[in-house]
Chimera marker file (.cmm) of the C-alpha trace (Angstrom):
<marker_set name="trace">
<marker id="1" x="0.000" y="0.000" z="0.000" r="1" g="1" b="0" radius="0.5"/>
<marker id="2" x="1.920" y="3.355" z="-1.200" r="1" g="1" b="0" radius="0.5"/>
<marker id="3" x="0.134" y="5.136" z="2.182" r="1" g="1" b="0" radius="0.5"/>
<marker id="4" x="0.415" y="2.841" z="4.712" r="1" g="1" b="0" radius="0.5"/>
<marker id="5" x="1.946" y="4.545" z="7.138" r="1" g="1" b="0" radius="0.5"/>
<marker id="6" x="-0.965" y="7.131" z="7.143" r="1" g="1" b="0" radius="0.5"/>
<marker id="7" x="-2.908" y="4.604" z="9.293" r="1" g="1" b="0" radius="0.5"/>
<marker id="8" x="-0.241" y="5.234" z="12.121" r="1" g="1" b="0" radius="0.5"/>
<marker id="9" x="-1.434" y="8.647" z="12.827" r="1" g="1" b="0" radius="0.5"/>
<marker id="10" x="-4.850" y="8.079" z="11.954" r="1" g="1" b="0" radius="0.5"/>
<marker id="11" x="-7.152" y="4.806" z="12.598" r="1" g="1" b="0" radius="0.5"/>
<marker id="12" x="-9.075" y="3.304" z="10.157" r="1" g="1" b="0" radius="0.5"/>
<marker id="13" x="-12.196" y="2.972" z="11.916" r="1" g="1" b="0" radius="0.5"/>
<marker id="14" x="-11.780" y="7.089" z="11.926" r="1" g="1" b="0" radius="0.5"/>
<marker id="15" x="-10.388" y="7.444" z="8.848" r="1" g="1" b="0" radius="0.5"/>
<marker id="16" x="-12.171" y="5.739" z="6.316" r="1" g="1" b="0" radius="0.5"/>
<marker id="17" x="-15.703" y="7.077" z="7.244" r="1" g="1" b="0" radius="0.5"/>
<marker id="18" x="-14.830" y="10.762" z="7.365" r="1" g="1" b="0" radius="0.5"/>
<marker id="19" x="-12.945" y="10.089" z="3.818" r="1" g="1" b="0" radius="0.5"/>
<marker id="20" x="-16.380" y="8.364" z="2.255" r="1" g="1" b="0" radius="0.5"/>
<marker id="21" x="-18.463" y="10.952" z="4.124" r="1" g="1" b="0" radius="0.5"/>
<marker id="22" x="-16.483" y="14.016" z="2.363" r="1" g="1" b="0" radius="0.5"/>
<marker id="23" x="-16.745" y="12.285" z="-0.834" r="1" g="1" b="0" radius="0.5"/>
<marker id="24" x="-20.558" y="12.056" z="-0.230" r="1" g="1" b="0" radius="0.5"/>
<marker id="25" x="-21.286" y="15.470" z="0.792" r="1" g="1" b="0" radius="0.5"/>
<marker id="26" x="-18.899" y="16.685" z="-2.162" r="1" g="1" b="0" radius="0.5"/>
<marker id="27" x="-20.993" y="15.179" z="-4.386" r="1" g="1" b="0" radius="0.5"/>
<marker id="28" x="-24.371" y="16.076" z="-3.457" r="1" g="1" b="0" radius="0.5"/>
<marker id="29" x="-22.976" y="19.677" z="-2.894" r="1" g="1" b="0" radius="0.5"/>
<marker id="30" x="-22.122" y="19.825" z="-6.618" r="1" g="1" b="0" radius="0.5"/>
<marker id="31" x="-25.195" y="18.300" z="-7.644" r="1" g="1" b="0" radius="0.5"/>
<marker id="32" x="-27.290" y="20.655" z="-5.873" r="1" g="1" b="0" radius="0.5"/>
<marker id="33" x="-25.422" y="23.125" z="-7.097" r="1" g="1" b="0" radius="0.5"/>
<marker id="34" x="-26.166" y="21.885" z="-10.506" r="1" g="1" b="0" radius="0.5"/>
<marker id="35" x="-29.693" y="21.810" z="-9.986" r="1" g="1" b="0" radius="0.5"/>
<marker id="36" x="-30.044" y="25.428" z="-8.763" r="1" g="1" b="0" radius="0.5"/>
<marker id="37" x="-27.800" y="26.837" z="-10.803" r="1" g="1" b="0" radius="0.5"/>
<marker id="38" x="-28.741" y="25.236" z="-14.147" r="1" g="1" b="0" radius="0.5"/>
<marker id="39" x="-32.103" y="25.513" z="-16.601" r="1" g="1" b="0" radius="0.5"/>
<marker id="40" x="-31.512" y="22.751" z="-18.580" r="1" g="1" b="0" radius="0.5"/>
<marker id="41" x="-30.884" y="19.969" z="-15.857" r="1" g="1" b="0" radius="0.5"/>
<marker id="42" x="-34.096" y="20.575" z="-13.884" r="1" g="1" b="0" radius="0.5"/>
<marker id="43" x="-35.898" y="20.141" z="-17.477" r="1" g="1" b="0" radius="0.5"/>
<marker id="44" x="-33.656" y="16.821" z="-17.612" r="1" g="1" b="0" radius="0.5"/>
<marker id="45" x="-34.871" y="15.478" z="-14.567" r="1" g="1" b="0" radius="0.5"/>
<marker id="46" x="-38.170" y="16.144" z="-15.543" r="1" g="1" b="0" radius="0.5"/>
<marker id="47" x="-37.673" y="14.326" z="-18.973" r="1" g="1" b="0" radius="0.5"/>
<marker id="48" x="-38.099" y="17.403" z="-21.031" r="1" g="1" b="0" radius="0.5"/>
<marker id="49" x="-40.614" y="18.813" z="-22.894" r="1" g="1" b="0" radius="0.5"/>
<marker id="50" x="-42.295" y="16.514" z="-25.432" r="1" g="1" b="0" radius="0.5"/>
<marker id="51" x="-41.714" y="17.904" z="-28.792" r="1" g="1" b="0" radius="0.5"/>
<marker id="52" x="-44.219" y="18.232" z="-31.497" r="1" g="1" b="0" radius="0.5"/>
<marker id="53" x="-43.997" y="16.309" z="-34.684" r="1" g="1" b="0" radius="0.5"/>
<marker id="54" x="-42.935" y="18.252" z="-37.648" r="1" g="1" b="0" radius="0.5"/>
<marker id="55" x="-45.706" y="17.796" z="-40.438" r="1" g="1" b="0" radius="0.5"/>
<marker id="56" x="-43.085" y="17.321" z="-44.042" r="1" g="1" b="0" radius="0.5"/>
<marker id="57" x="-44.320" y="17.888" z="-47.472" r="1" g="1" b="0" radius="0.5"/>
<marker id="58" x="-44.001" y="14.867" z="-49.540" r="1" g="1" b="0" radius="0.5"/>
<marker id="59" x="-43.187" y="16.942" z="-52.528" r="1" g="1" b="0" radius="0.5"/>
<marker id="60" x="-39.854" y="18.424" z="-53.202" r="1" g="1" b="0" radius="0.5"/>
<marker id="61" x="-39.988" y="21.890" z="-53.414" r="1" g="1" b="0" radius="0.5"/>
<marker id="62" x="-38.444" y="22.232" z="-56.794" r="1" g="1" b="0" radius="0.5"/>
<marker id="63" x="-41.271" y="20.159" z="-58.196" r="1" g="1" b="0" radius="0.5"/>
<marker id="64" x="-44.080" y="22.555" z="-56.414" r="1" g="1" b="0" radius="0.5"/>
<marker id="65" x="-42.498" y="25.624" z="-58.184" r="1" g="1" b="0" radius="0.5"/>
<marker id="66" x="-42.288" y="23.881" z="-61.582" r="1" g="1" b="0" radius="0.5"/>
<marker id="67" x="-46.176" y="22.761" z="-60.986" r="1" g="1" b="0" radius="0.5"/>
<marker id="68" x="-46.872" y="26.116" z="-60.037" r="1" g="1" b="0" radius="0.5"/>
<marker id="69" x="-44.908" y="27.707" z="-63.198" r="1" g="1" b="0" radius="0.5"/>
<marker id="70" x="-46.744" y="25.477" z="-65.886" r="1" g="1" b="0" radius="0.5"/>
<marker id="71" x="-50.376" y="26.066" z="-64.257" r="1" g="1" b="0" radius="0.5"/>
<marker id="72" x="-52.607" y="28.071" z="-66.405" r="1" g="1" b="0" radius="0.5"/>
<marker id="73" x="-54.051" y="30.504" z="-64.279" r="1" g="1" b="0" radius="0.5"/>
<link id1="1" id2="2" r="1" g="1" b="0" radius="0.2"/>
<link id1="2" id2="3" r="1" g="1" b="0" radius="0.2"/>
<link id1="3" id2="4" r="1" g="1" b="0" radius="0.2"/>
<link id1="4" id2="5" r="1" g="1" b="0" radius="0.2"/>
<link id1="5" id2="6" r="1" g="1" b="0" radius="0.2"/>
<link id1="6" id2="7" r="1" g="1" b="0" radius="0.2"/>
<link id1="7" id2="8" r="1" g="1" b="0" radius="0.2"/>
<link id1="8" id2="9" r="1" g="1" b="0" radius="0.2"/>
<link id1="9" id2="10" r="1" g="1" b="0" radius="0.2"/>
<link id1="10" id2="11" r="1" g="1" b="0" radius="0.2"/>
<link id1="11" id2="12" r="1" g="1" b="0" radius="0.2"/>
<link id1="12" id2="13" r="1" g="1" b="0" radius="0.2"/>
<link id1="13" id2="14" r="1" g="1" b="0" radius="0.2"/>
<link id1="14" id2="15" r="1" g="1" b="0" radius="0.2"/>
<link id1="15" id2="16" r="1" g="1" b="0" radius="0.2"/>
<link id1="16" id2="17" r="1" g="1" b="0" radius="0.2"/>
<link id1="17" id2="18" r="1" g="1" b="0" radius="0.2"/>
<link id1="18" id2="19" r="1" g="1" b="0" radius="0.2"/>
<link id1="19" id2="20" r="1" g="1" b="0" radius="0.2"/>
<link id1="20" id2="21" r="1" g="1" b="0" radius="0.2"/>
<link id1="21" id2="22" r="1" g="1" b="0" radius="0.2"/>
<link id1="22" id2="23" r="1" g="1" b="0" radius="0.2"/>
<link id1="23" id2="24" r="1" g="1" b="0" radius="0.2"/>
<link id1="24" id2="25" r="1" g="1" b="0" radius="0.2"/>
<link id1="25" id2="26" r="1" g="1" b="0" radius="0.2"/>
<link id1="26" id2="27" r="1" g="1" b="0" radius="0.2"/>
<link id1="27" id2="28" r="1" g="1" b="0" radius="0.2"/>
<link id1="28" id2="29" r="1" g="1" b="0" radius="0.2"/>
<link id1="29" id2="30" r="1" g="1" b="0" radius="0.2"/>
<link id1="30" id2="31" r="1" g="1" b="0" radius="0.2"/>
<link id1="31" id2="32" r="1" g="1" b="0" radius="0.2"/>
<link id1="32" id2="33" r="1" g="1" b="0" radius="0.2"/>
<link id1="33" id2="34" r="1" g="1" b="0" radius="0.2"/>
<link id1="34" id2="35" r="1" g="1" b="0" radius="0.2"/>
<link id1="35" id2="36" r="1" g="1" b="0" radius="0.2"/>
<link id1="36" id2="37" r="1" g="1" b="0" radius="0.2"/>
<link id1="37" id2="38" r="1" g="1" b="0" radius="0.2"/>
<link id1="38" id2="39" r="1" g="1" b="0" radius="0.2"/>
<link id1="39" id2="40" r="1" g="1" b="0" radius="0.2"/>
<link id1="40" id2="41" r="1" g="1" b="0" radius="0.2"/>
<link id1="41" id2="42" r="1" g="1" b="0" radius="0.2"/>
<link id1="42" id2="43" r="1" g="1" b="0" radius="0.2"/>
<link id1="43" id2="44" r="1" g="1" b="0" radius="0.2"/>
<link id1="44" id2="45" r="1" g="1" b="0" radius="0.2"/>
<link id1="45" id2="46" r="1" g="1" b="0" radius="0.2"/>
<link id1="46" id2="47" r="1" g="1" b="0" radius="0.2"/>
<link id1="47" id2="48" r="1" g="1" b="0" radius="0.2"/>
<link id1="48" id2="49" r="1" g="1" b="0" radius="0.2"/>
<link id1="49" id2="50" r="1" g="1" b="0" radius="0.2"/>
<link id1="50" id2="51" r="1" g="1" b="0" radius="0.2"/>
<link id1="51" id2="52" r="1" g="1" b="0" radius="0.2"/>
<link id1="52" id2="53" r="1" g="1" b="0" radius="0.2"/>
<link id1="53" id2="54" r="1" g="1" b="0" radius="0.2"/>
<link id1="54" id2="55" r="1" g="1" b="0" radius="0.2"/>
<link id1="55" id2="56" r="1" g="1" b="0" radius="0.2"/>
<link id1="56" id2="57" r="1" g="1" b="0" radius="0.2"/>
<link id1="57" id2="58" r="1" g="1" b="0" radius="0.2"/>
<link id1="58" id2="59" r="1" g="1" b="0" radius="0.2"/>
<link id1="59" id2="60" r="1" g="1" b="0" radius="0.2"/>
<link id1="60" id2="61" r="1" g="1" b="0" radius="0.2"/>
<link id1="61" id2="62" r="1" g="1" b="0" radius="0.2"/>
<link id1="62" id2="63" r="1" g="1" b="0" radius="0.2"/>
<link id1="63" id2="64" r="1" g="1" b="0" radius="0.2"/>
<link id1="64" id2="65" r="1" g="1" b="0" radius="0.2"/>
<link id1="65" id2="66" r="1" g="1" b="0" radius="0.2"/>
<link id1="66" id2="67" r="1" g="1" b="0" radius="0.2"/>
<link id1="67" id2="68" r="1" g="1" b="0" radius="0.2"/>
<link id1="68" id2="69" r="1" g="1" b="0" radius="0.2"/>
<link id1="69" id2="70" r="1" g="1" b="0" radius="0.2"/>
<link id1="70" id2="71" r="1" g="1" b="0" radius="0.2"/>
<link id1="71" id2="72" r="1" g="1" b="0" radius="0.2"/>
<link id1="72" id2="73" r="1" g="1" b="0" radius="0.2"/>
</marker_set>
């Protein structure tokens, strides 16, 4: 173990809880943080907004102008 020797000044049954507790309440302090701070990862959370679908012309465009050039009006 390349720190061993830390567990001579500090015990384990010390150590190792306040190092996975810090690591916790690092993590939900950034995440918070996100939350607050952030509109897009609320929405996220949420699952968005559903989107409406697009209606799409079947016809190219270039073919409506030409039908539209040779109509007799």
């Amino acid at each position: 173990m390349n720190q061993g020797r830390l567990w001579t000044v500090v015990k384990p049954s010390v150590g190792l809880p306040l190092f996975i507790g810090a690591v916790a309440v690092t993590s939900l302090t950034i995440h918070f943080a996100v939350l607050t701070h952030t509109t897009w990862f609320p929405a996220f959370m949420q699952g968005g907004q559903k989107k409406v679908a697009i209606e799409t012309q079947t016809t190219a465009p270039a073919v409506l102008a030409l039908n539209d050039a040779t109509t007799v009006k």
